[in-house]
ZAMARGU-4260 file (C-alpha; in steps of 0.2 Angstrom, whole numbers, plus 5000, padded with zeros to 4 digits):
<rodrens>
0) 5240/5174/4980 | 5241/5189/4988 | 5227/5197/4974 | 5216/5182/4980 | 5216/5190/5000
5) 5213/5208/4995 | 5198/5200/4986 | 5194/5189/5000 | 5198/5203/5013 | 5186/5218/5001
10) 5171/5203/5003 | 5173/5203/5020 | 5175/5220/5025 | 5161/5227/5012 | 5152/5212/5005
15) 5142/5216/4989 | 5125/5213/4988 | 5124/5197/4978 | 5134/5190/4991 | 5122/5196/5008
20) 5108/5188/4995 | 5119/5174/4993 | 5121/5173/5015 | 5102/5176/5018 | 5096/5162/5004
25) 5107/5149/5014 | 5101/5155/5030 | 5085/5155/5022 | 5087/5135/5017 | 5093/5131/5032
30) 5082/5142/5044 | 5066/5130/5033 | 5075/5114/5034 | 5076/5113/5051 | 5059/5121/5053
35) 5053/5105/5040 | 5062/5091/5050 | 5056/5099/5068 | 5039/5100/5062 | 5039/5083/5056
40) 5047/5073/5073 | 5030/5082/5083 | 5020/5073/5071 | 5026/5057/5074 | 5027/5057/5092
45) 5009/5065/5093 | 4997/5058/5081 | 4996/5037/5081 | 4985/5034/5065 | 4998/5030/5050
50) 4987/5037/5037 | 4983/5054/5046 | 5001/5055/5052 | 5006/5053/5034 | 4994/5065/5025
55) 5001/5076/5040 | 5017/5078/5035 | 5014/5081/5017 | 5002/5094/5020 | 5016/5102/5033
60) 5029/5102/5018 | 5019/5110/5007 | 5016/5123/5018 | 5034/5125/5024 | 5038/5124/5004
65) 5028/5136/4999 | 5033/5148/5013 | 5052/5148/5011 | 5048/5151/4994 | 5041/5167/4996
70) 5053/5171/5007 | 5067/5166/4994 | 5059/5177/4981 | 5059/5194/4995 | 5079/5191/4996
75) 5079/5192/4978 | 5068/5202/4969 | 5074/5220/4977 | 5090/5219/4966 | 5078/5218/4951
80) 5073/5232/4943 | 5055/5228/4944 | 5041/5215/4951 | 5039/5213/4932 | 5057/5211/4928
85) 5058/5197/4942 | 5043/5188/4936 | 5047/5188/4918 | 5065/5182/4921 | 5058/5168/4932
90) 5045/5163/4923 | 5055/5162/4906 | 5068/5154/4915 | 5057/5139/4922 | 5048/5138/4907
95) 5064/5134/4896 | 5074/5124/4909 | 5059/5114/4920 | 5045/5109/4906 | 5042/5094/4914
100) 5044/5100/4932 | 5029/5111/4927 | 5021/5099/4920 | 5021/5088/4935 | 5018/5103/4946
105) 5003/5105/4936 | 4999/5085/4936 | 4999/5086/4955 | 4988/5099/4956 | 4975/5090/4946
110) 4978/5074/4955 | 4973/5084/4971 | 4958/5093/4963 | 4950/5082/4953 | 4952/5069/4965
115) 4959/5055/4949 | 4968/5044/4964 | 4971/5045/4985 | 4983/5037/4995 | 4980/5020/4996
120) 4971/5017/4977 | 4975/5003/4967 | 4980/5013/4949 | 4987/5010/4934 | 4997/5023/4924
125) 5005/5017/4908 | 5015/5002/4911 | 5015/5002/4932 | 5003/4995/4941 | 5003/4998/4960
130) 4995/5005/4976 | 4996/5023/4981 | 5008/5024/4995 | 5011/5044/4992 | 5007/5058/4982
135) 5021/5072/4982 | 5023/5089/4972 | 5033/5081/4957 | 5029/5061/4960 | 5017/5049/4964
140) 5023/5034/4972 | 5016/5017/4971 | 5020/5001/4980 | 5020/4990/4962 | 5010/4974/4959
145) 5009/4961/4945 | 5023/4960/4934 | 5033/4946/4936 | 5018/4942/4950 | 5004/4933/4947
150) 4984/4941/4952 | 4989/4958/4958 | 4999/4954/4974 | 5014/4967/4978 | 5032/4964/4971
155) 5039/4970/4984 | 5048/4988/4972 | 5043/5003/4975 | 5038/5013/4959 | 5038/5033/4956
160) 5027/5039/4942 | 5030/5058/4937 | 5013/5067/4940 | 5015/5076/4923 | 5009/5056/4916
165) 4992/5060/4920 | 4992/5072/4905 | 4998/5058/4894 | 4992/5043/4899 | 4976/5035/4902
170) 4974/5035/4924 | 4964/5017/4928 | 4959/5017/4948 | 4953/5000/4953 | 4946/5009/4969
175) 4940/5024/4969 | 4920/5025/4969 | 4920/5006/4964 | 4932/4996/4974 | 4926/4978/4964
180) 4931/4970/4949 | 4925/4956/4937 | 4936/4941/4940 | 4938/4924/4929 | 4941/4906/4932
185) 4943/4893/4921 | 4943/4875/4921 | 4946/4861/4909 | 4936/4843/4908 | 4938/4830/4895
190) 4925/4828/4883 | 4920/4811/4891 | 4915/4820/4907 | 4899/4825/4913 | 4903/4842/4907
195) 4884/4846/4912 | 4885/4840/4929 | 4903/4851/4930 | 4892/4867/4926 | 4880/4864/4938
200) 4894/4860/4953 | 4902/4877/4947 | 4885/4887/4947 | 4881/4882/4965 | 4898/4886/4972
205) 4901/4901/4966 | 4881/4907/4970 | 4886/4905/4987 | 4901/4914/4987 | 4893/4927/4977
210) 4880/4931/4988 | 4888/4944/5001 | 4898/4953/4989 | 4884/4954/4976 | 4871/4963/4988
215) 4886/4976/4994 | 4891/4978/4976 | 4873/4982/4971 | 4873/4995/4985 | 4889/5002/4979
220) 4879/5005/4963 | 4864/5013/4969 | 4877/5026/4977 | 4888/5027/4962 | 4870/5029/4950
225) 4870/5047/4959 | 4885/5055/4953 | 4888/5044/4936 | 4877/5034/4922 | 4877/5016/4926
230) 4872/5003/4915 | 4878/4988/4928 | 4862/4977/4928 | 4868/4959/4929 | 4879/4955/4943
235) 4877/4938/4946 | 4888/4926/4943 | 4888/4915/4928 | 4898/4900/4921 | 4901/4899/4901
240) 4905/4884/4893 | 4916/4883/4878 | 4925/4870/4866 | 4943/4869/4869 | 4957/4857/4858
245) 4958/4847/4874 | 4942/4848/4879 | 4927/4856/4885 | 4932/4874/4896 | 4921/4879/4908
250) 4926/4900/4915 | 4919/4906/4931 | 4913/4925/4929 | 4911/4933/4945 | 4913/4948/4956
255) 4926/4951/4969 | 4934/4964/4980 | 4948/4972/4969 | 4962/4965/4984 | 4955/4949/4985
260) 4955/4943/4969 | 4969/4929/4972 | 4960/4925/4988 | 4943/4923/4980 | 4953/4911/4968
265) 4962/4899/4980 | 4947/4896/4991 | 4935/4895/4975 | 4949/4883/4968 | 4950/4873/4983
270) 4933/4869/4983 | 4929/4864/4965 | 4945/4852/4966 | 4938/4842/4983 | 4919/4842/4975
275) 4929/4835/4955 | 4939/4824/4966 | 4923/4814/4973 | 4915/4814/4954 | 4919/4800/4944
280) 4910/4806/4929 | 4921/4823/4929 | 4939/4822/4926 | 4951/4836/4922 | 4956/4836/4903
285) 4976/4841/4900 | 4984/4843/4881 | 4985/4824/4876 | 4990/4811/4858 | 4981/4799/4855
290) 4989/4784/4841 | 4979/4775/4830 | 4985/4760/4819 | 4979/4758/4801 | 4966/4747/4801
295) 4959/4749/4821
</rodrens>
């Protein structure tokens, strides 16, 4: 015990320098923390717009970030024996122990440079599916969709996707430069019906749905044509009739805005079911068995 004051007392009355590097790296942490969260509070009370205000205070931690840790490597590198020796212990030391911290390091820095995904995009990255809601150093997180939900709606989980993914998967954005997708719908009459008749109700109604988002969608090309080859030339819609076990299917192929797909589907939906209901020549066909006796 007493050995454990003379050492306690010796610190205190001539402190070596690992430990005065020791004191100024937690002043160092502190002084930046606080700097971080005071920075922060006179964004929120100051700027109104929730997406400016966000991009804000990321841009604010970088910079914070980025400071302290220069300032964390001057406490450090004069006990080195050189810059070089500093940078060759870091650097093999990072490398070794945070691969894939680089890695995502690297992947956010691609995601901000190339511009793959923004706050807000509809992505897909492997297996999550989800909108943008953040994009920081080491993670990108997304407010999830699909899964267990049907047409894209949110699922209410959060999701956090390691940047470094975008070296090993393939990055889908459902918004970015093209914010609309090809959407199907399909229904199912009995082979007694006037299948004909069905196509030429389901032609009609989705024309005139089609119209406004086919004329902004052929803009949306004619901007798009400048920067990347596209081969987009029919985007009207069209109904295809096929031959089903139970009947005869007709599918629905239009164009919709990426978030409304399930919208699209319930109004479209809605519609065919009232015009079919007043048709006594159209009736929906359902998996049925039919008995015959030997002799009939």
């Amino acid at each position: 015990m007493n050995d454990f004051f003379q050492w306690s007392k010796s610190i205190y009355e001539s402190p070596s320098p690992t430990v005065i590097k020791l004191l100024q790296t937690l002043a160092v942490v502190v002084i930046f923390s606080i700097l971080s969260f005071v920075i922060k509070r006179i964004i929120n009370n100051h700027v109104q717009d929730l997406r400016k205000r966000h991009l804000y205070r990321t841009f604010s931690s970088y910079i914070v970030f980025l400071i302290g840790f220069l300032v964390f490597a001057r406490v450090w590198i004069d006990q080195m024996a050189s810059v070089t020796m500093f940078l060759s212990f870091l650097g093999g030391g990072i490398a070794l122990a945070l691969h894939q911290v680089i890695m995502s390091v690297a992947g956010w820095l691609l995601i901000i440079l190339k511009g793959y995904y923004n706050i807000g995009d509809r992505i897909e990255i492997g297996s999550v599916k989800g909108d943008v809601i953040d994009i920081s150093v080491f993670y990108t997180t997304c407010m999830e969709i699909g899964n267990w939900v049907g047409a894209d709606q949110s699922t209410g989980r959060m999701a956090q996707i390691p940047n470094s993914q975008v070296f090993k998967e393939t990055v889908y954005n459902y918004t970015r430069g093209f914010e609309y997708i090809w959407n199907e719908i399909s229904f199912l009459v009995t082979f007694e019906s006037d299948w004909k008749k069905a196509e030429e109700i389901l032609t009609k109604a989705i024309n005139k749905y089609s119209v406004e988002v086919t004329d902004k969608v052929r803009r949306r090309i004619q901007k798009m044509s400048q920067q990347y080859w596209i081969s987009y030339k029919i985007l009207t819609p069209i109904v295809y009739t096929t031959i089903k076990d139970s009947g005869v299917q007709l599918t629905v192929r239009y164009i919709t805005d990426v978030k409304k797909r399930r919208t699209s589907e319930v109004k479209f939906s809605r519609e065919i079911l009232e015009v079919f209901n007043k048709e006594k020549s159209i009736e929906f066909a359902y998996p049925t068995t039919r008995f015959y006796h030997r002799g009939e």
